[in-house]
N, C-alpha and C positions, 0 to 999 in steps of 0.2 A: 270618522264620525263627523258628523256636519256639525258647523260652531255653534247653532241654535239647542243641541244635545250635551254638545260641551260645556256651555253656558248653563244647563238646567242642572248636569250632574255637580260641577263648582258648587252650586247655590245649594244643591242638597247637601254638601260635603258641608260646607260653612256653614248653615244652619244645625245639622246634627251637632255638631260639634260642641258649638256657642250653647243652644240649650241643655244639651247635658250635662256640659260644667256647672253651671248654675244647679243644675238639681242633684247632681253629685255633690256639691258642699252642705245643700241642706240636707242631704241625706245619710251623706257620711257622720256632719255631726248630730245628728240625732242616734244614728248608731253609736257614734260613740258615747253616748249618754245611756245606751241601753245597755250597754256591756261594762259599764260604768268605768272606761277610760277617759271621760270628761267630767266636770260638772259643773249643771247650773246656777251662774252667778246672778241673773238679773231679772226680776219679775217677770217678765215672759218665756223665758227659757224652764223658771221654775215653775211657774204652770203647766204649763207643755208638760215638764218632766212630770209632775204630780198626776197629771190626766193619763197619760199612756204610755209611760215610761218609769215610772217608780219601782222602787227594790229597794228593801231596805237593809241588803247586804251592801250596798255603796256607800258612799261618803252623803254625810246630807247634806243638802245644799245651801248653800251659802247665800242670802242675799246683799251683794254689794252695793252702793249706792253712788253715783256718779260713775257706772263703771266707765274707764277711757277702752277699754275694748271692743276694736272695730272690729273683729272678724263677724263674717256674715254668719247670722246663728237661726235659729226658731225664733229666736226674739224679734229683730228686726224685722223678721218675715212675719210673726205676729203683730206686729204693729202695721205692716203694709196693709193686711187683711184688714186690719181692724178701720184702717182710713179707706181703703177702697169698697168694704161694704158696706160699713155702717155710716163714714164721715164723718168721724169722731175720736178724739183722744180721752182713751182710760186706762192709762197709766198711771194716772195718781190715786184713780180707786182703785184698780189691781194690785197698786203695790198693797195697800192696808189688805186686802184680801190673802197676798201672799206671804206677809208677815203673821198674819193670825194663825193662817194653815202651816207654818211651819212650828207656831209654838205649840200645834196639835199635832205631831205626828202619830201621836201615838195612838189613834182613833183610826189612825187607816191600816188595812193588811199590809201583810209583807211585800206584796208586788201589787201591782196595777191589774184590775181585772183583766184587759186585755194587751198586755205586756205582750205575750207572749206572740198573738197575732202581727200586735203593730211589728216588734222586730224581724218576723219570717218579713213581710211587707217591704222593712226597709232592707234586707240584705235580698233579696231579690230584686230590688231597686238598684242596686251597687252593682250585682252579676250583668242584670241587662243592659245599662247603661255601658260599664265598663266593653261589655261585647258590642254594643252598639258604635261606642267609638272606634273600634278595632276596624267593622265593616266599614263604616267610611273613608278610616282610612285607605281600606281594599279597593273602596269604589274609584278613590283618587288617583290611586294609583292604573286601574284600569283605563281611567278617562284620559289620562296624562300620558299615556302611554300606547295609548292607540291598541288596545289587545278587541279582535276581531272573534270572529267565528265561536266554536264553541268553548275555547277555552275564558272567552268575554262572561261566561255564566260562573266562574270560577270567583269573579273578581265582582260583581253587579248583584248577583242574586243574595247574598249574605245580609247586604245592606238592606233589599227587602223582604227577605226573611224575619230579619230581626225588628224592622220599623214595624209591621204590622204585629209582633209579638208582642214590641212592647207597647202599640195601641192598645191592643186588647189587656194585656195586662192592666195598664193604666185605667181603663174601664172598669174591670174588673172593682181594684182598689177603692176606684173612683163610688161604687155602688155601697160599699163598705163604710165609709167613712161619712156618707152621706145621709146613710142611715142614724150614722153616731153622732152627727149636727140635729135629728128630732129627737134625740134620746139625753140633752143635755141641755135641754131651750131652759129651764132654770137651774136655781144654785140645789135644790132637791134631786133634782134631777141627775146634777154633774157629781152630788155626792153616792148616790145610788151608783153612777157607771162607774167610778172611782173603785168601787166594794165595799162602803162604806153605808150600813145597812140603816141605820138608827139617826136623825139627825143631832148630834150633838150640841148642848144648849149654848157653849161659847162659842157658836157660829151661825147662834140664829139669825143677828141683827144682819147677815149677810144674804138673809132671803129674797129679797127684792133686787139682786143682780140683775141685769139685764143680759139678752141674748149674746151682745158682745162681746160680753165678756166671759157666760159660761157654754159657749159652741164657739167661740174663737180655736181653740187646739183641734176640734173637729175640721173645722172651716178650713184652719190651715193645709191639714194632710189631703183635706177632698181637691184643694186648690193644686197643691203641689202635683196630685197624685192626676188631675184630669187636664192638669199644664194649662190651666185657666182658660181649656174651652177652642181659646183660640188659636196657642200653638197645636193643640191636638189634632183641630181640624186642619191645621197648615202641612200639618206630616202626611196625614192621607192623600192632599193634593200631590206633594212630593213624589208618594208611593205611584198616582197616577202617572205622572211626567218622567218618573225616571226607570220604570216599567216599560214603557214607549221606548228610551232611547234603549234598554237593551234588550228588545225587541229586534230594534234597529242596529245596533251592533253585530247580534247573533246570525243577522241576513246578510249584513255585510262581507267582503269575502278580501282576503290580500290579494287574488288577480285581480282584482278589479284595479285595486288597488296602482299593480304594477302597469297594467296594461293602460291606464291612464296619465302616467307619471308623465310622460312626454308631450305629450298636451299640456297638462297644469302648467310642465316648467316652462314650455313656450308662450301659455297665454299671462303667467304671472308676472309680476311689474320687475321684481326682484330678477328674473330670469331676463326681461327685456334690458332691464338695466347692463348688469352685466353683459349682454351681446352690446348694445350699443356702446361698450365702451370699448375704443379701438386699442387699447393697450392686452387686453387678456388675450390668450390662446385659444381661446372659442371663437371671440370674435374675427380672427385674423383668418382661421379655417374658413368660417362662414365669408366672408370678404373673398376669398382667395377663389373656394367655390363658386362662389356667384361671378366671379370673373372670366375666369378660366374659361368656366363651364358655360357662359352664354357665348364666347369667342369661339370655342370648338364648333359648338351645334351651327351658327354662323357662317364659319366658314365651310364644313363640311357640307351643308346649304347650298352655297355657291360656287361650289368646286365640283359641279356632278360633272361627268365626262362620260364618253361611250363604252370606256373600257369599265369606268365604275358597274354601269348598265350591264355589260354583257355579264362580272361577274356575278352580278347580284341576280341577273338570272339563271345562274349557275350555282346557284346557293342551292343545295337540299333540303328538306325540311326535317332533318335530323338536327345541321345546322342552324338551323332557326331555333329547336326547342330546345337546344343547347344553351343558344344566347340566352332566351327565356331564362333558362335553372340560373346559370350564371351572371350575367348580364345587367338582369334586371334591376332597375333599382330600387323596386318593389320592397326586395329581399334586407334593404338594410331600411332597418329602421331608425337611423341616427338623422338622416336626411330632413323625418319630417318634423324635425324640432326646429328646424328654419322653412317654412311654407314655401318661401322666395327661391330657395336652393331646392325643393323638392322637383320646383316646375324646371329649372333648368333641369336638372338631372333626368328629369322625364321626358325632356324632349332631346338629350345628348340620346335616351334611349333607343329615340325613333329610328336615331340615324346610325348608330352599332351595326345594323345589318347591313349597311351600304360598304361597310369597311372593311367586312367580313370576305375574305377570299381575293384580295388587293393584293399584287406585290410590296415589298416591304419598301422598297422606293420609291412608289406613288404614293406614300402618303407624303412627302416632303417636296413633289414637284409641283410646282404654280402651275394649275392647268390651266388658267386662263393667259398666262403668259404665253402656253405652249400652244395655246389654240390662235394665239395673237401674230405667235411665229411662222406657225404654218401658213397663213392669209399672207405673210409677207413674203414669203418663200415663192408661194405663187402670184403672188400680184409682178415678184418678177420673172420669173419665166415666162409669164404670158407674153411681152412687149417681145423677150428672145424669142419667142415660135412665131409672132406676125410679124419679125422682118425675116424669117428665117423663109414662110412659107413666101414670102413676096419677092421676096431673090431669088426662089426657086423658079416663082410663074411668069419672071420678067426675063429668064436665059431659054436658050432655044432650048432644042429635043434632043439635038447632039450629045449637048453636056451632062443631062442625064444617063 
């Protein structure tokens, strides 16, 4: 996989991740307020719980004041909404709102009109998430791992199977909730969605709420549930780019793979390193070859003689395509991870055929010695036949 694919799947794996923690805390604990394994201590959490999570088979909720508990709750996250849309702190009117409504319980049903939805809501929120991180981690492991061809759909497609699932889910939700932010724009209002039919006269004087604070627990779940918009749209991009790389994976193939590997490791720096360094066992081959191997082609060069010539044109071309099968240095492919030692070896090949059909003792005789010997062989006999023939021409006939 090329680093530019590599780089995108990381970035999707790191992102799935980080966002879903974050919405699996708020979403866990708000299940666990709906199953009433938790309960609400702090004006925000106990609005939240009154609006779309009440039962009054649970423990009622407590409001604490100065709670020191940090964990990340509906509250906190109520409060962030409340400063990111409206820019405004109303925690010291909510609390008088939350304290009134707690000394009314008894005016509200047994559960929350739509108790029932919001929890399908949030334990579908836990299943996809929880799968969601699984497929990432699948994705990681495919990217990290270099898995090709098609079993690469094994390990890539899950991730976008499940990111476009839980877009559309998150949509879904998102259209729900959104609804339940105009259905609670006053405090009439938030008591009607509550189920609480008749306004009760010890909560008039809380008529005049403002939006903030009675579509706040709407606002939050639409926030959570459409990942504010912006991670939303950040995930579809993702689905775009990491679609692409296993696309590109799927087309990729392991021969390529191999049949390139000798290349890479001759053009890579890490590969050049190690050859130039004269200590290892690679480099000593390579050295050795590039020696050797231009000294031969060299001399064999300059050592041609007549008797080379006559065999070589006594060579058949059975022989010749012999050499070829055998010979060649075509055939190994070890050679061309050093370019430098390929060219010798290629031109040691030229001259394989010259050598072919030699006695086994011309290859170790200096023929230019023996051509040097000859010339000297006869440069003296010559000076013996012209005095030989002049003492012949200077005696009479007789002596003949």
């Amino acid at each position: 996989m090329s680093r530019k694919y590599f780089i995108i799947c990381l970035v999707g794996v790191f992102w799935t991740v980080l966002q879903t923690s974050f919405h699996l805390v708020f979403v866990v604990f708000s299940y666990y307020l709906a199953i009433c394994e938790k309960r609400a201590t702090d004006e925000n959490s106990i609005f939240f719980y009154l609006t779309y999570l009440y039962n009054s088979g649970c423990s009622k909720p407590e409001l604490i004041k100065d709670n020191g508990n940090a964990s990340i709750s509906a509250g906190y996250l109520f409060k962030f909404v409340n400063k990111f849309y409206f820019e405004s702190e109303v925690s010291t009117t909510l609390e008088e709102v939350v304290e009134a409504l707690l000394k009314n319980l008894d005016v509200f049903p047994t559960s929350a009109q739509y108790s029932s939805r919001t929890t399908v809501f949030l334990l579908c929120f836990i299943i996809l998430d929880g799968a969601w991180i699984v497929s990432a981690v699948s994705l990681l492991m495919g990217t990290c791992f270099g898995i090709k061809e098609s079993l690469s759909l094994c390990f890539y497609l899950p991730w976008l199977i499940l990111t476009i699932c839980v877009s559309i889910f998150d949509a879904t939700a998102t259209v729900f909730f959104t609804f339940d932010i105009f259905a609670t724009t006053t405090f009439s209002d938030w008591l009607k969605f509550v189920g609480i039919t008749q306004d009760p006269p010890q909560l008039s004087h809380f008529s005049t709420l403002p939006l903030s604070i009675t579509a706040a627990p709407s606002l939050t779940l639409g926030s959570v549930s459409a990942r504010f918009i912006v991670i939303w749209i950040t995930n579809w991009i993702c689905v775009f780019f990491i679609a692409r790389a296993t696309v590109f994976a799927y087309r990729e193939s392991y021969k390529n793979e191999t049949l390139n590997q000798p290349r890479a490791l001759a053009e890579s720096p890490s590969r050049r390193a190690r050859v130039d360094d004269p200590d290892t066992s690679a480099a000593r081959i390579r050295n050795w070859q590039i020696f050797y191997g231009s000294v031969d082609a060299a001399s064999i060069r300059s050592g041609k003689s007549v008797e080379s010539e006559k065999h070589r044109g006594s060579n058949s071309k059975e022989d010749i395509e012999g050499q070829d099968e055998v010979g060649s240095p075509t055939t190994n492919n070890f050679y061309y991870a050093f370019p430098d030692v390929a060219e010798n070896v290629v031109e040691i090949g030229a001259c394989l055929e010259e050598l072919r059909g030699q006695l086994p003792w011309s290859y170790t005789q200096p023929q230019e010695k023996k051509e040097t010997g000859e010339e000297r062989i006869e440069l003296d006999i010559l000076p013996k036949r012209h005095l030989r023939v002049k003492s012949d021409s200077s005696g009479s006939g007789t002596e003949l």
